[in-house]
N, C-alpha and C positions, 0 to 999 in steps of 0.2 A: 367405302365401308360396306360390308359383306351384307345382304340383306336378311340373314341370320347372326344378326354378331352378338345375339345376348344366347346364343346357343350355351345350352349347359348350366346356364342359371341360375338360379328361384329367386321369385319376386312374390310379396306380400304386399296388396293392395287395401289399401283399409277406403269402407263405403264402395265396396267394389261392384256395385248389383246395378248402378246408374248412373245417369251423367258424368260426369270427369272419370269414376272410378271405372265404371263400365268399359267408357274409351282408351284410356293408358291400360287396364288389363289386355283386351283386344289388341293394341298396338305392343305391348309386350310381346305377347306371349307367338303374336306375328312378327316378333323379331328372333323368335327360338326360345323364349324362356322358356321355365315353369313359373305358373302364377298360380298363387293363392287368393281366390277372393275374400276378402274378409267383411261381413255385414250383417247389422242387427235382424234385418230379412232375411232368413237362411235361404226361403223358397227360391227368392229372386234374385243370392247370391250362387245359386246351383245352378239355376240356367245359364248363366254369363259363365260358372265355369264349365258345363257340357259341353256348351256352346267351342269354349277355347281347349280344351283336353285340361284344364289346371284341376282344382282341389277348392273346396267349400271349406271357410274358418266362421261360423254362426258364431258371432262376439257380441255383446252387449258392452262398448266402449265408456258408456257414464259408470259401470259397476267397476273403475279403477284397481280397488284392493284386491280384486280377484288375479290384477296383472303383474303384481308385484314381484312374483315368483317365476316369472314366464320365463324361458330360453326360446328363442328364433334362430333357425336355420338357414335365413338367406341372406342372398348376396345382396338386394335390391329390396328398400323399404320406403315402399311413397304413402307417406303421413296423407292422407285427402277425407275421410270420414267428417261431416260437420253438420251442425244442425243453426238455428236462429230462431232469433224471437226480436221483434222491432215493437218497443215500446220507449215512451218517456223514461228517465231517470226516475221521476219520484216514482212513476208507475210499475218499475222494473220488478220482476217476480225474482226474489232473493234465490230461489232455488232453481229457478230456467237460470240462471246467472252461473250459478255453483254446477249445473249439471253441461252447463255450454265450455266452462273450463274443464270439465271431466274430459271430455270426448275429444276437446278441440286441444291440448295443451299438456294437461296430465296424461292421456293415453300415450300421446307423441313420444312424451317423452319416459315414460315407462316400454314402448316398443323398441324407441333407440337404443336402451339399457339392455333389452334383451338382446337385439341384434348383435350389436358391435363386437362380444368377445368371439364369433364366430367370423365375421368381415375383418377383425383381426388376425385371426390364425390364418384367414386365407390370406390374407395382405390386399384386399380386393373390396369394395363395399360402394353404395350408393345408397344416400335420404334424398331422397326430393319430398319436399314437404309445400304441399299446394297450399299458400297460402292464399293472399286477396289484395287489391290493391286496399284494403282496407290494416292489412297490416302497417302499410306505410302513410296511409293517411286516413282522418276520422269520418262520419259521417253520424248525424245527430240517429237519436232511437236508436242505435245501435251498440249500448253501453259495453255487454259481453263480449260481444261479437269481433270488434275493435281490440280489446282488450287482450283475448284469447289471441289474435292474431298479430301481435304485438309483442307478445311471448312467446310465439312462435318462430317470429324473425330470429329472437333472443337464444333459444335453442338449438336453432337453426346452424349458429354462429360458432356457438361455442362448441358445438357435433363439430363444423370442419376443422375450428383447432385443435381438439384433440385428436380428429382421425385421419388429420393428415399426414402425418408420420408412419399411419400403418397404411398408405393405398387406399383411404375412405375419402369421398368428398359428400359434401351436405349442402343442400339447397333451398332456396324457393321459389315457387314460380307465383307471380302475383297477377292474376286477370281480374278484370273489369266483370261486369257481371255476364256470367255464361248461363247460355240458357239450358237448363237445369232443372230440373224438380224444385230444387232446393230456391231457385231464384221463382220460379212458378209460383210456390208458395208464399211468397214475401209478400204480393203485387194487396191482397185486401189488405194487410198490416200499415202496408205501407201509403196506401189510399188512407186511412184511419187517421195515422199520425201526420200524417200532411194535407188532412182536410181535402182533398182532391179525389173525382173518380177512378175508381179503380183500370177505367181504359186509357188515363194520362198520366199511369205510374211510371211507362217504359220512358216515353220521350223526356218528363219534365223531373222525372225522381234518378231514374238508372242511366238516363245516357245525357245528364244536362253536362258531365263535364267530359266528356269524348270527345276529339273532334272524328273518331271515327263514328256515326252514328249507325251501331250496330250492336247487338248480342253478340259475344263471343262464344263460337261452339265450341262443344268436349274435342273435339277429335283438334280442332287446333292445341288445345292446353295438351291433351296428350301427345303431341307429336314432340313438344317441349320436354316436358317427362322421358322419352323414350330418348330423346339425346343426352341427355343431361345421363344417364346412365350407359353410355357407351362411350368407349375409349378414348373415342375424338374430345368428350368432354373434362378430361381427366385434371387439365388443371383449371376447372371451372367450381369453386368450393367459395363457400361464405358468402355467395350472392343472391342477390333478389333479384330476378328475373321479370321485370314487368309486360303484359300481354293485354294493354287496358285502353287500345285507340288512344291514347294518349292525353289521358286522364291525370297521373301524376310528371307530365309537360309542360303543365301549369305553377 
């Protein structure tokens, strides 16, 4: 495989300014693409694409209705934008619930709408849609979160069966917790909800069912991502892709 084989092109990277999205744009667009950073930080989505030669998309992914109209130009759309909130059930804030499906499930699937009639007329396309091992299994305090990701497999699925007829495949990649901003932030939430300090969230909350005992870095999930969009992965569609030390093993 050519070490430019996404030469020629464009990728939209949604939460592209950090963690996961940061790394799969960087390993993109060092495969030849073009990449679009897409993220509600426009500042911090400019750097990463300076950085890479791409293009800045400033989106506010919970504001939905503004996407309903959208058309996308590329060949390459990785769904990764996500946000959380770890509380109880009875405690769960009705609208971090409704705004975790905006961004995490509705966006997705308003982005795939825009894309496809374009990965159609090329006959060419790729969703990889980073979800979590929490799509395939649950984890308490995490009612949204779970939820959205669950819908997302669901998405996921029915994108490959319809786009498989035109050259489209659809994906997910599911890791364990990666370290992340987005996991950084978890760690007081999740000392809270599980009565423990906040320095034995990693061993006794994040990594009790791994048997690999480790964080999963960005640039592994993206090296994932960057295959699953090239040739070699062509008849790899409707699957989950787990990346979780072997957490759903069990």
């Amino acid at each position: 495989m050519s070490v430019r084989y996404l030469e020629g092109r464009r990728a939209l990277v949604t939460g592209g300014a950090s963690g996961i999205g940061r790394a799969t744009a960087e390993q993109l667009a060092a495969a030849g693409a073009h990449v679009t950073v897409a993220d509600v930080d426009g500042d911090a989505a400019g750097k990463v694409a300076a950085d890479i030669g791409g293009e800045v998309w400033t989106v506010d992914l919970g504001d939905t209705a503004a996407l309903d109209d959208l058309a996308l130009d590329v060949d390459i759309l990785v769904n990764n934008a996500g946000i959380q909130r770890v509380s109880p059930l009875p405690d769960f804030d009705p609208d971090a619930f409704r705004l975790i499906h905006r961004v995490m499930l509705e966006s997705p699937f308003l982005l795939v709408r825009a894309a496809l009639p374009g990965m159609y007329a090329r006959g060419w396309g790729r969703v990889v849609n980073v979800s979590s091992v929490h799509g395939l299994r649950a984890s308490a305090f995490k009612a949204a979160y779970v939820a959205a990701k669950h819908g997302l497999e669901g998405l996921s699925k029915v994108t490959a069966l319809e786009g498989g007829p035109h050259g489209v495949t659809s994906n997910c990649i599911n890791p364990g917790y990666v370290r992340t901003p987005l996991v950084e932030k978890q760690v007081a939430d999740q000392a809270r909800a599980h009565d423990i300090p906040e320095d034995e969230v990693v061993e006794k909350v994040m990594l009790t069912e791994s048997a690999v005992k480790r964080l999963v870095e960005p640039d592994e999930v993206a090296s994932l991502v960057a295959w699953m969009c090239s040739d070699a992965a062509g008849m790899v569609t409707g699957a989950s892709y787990t990346m979780d030390g072997g957490w759903t093993a069990r």
